[in-house]
PASEBA-1860 file (N, C-alpha, C; in nm, 3 decimals):
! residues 88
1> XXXXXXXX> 11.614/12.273/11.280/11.532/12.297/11.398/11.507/12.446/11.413 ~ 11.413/12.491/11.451/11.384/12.595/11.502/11.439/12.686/11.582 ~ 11.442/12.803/11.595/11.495/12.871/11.706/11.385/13.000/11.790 ~ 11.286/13.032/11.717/11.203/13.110/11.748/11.104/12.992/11.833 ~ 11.055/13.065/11.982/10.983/12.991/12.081/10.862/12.930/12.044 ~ 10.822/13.016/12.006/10.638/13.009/11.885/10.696/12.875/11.803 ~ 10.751/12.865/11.716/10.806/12.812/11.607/10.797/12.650/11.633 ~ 10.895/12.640/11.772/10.956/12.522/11.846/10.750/12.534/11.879
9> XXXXXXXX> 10.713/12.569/11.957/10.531/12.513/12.004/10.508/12.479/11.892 ~ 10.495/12.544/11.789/10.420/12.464/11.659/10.470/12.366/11.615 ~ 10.570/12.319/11.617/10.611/12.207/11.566/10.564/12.065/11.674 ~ 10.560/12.122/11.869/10.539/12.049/11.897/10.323/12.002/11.924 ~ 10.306/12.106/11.910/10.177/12.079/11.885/10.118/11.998/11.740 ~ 10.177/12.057/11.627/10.160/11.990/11.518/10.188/11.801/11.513 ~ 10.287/11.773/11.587/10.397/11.591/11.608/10.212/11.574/11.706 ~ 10.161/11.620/11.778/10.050/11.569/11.895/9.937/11.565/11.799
17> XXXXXXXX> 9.896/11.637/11.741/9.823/11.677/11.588/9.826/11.483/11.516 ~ 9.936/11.522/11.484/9.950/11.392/11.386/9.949/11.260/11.421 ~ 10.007/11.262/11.515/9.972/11.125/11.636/9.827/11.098/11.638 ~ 9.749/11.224/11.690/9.585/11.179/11.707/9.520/11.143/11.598 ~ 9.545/11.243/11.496/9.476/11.204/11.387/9.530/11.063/11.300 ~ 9.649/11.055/11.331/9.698/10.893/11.243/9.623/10.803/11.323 ~ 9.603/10.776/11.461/9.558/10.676/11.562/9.379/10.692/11.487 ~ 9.326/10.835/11.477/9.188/10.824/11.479/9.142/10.780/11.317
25> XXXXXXXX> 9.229/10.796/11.205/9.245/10.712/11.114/9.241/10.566/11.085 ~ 9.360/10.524/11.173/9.379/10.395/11.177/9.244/10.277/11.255 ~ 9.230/10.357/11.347/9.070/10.330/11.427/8.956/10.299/11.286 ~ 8.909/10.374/11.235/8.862/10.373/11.110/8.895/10.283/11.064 ~ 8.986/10.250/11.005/9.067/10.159/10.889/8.974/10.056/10.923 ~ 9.045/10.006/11.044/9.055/9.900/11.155/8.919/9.813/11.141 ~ 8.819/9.904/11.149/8.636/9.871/11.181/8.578/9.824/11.042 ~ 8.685/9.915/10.918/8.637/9.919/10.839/8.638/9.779/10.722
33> XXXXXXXX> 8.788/9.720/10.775/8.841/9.608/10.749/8.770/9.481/10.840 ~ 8.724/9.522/10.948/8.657/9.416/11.029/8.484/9.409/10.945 ~ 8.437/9.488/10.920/8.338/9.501/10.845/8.320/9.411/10.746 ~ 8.401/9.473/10.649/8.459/9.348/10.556/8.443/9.226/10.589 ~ 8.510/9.204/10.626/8.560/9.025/10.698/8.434/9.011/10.743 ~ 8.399/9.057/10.803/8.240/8.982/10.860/8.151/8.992/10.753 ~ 8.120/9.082/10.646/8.041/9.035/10.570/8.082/8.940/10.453 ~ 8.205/8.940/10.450/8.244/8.829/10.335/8.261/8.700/10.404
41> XXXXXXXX> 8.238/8.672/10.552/8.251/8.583/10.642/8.123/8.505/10.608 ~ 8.007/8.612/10.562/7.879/8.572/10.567/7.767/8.545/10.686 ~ 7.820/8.625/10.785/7.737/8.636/10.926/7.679/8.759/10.907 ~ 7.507/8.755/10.882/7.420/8.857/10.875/7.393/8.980/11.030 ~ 7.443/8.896/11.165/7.425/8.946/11.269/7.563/9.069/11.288 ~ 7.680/8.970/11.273/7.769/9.004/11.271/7.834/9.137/11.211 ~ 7.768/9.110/11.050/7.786/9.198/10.985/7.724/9.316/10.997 ~ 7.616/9.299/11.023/7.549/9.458/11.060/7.559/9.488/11.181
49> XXXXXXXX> 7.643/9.480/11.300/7.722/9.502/11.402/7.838/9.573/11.333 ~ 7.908/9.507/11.273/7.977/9.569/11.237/7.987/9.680/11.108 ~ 7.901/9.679/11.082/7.847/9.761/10.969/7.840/9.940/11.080 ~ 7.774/9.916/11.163/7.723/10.047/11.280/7.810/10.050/11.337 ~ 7.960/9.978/11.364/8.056/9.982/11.451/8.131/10.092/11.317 ~ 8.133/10.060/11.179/8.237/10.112/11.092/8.173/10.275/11.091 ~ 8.038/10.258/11.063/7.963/10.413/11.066/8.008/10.479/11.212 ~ 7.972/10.446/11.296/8.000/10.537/11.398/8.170/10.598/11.409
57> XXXXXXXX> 8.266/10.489/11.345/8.402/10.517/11.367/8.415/10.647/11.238 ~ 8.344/10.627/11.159/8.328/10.719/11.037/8.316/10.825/11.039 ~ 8.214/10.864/11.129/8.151/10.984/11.191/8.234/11.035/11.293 ~ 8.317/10.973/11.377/8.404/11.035/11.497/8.545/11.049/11.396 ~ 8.547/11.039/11.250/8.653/11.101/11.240/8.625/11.209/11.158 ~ 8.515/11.223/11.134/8.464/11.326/11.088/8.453/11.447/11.182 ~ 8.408/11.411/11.287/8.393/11.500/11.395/8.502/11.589/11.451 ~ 8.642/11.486/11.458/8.753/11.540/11.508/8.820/11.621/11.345
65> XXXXXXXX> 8.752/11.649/11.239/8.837/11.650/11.097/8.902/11.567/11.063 ~ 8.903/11.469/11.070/9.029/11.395/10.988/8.986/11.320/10.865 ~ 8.815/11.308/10.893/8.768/11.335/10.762/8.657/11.423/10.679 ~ 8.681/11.453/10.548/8.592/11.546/10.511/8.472/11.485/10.506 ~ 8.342/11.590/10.554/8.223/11.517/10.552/8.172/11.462/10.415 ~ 8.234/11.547/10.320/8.161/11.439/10.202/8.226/11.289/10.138 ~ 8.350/11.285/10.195/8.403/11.130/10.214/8.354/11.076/10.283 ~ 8.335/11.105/10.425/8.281/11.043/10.511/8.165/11.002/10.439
73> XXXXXXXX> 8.093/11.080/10.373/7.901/11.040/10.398/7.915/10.913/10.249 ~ 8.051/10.948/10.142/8.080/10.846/10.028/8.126/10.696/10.121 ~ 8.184/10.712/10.221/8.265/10.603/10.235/8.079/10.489/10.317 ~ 8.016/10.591/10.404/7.937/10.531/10.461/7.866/10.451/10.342 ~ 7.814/10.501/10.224/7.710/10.508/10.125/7.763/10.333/10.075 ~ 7.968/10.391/10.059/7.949/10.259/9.982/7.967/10.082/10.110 ~ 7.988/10.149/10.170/7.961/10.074/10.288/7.820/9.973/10.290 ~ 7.704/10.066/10.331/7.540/10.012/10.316/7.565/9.915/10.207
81> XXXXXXXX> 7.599/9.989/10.094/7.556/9.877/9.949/7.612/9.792/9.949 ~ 7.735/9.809/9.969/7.831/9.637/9.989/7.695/9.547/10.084 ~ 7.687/9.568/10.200/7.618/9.514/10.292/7.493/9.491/10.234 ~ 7.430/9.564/10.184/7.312/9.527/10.111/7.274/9.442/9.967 ~ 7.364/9.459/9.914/7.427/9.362/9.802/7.461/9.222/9.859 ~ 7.547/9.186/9.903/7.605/9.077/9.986/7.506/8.978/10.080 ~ 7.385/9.091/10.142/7.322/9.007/10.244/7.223/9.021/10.168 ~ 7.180/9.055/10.056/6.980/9.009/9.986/6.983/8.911/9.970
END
């Protein structure tokens, strides 16, 4: 453990750090796996609901950093094509 005051803040700012960003991760995951399931469910409505539910979660973790924008813009890309593949 720490003993310098600074030291002890960074550690506890960093534990609040990691909390948000694991939750704003997991959020992601979450949409991204529901995505899935609805298009392998085979509901065209559904799926592109949830297709704009996974992009937008994509983008807000981009926003906060937790992801880099050029993953982000890969993960969206392969996203569309699944969906577009699946529903022609």
């Amino acid at each position: 453990m720490a003993n310098i005051k600074s030291a002890k803040k960074r550690i506890k700012v960093i534990a609040k750090k990691t909390l948000r960003n694991r939750i704003i991760k997991s959020q992601t995951k979450t949409a991204i796996k529901k995505f899935l399931a609805a298009v392998d469910g085979g509901d065209k409505d559904l799926a592109k609901a949830a297709l704009i539910s996974a992009i937008s979660a994509i983008d807000k973790a981009t926003t906060k950093g937790v992801l880099h924008k050029n993953n982000a813009s890969r993960k969206k890309s392969r996203l569309t094509r699944y969906y577009n593949k699946k529903t022609a």
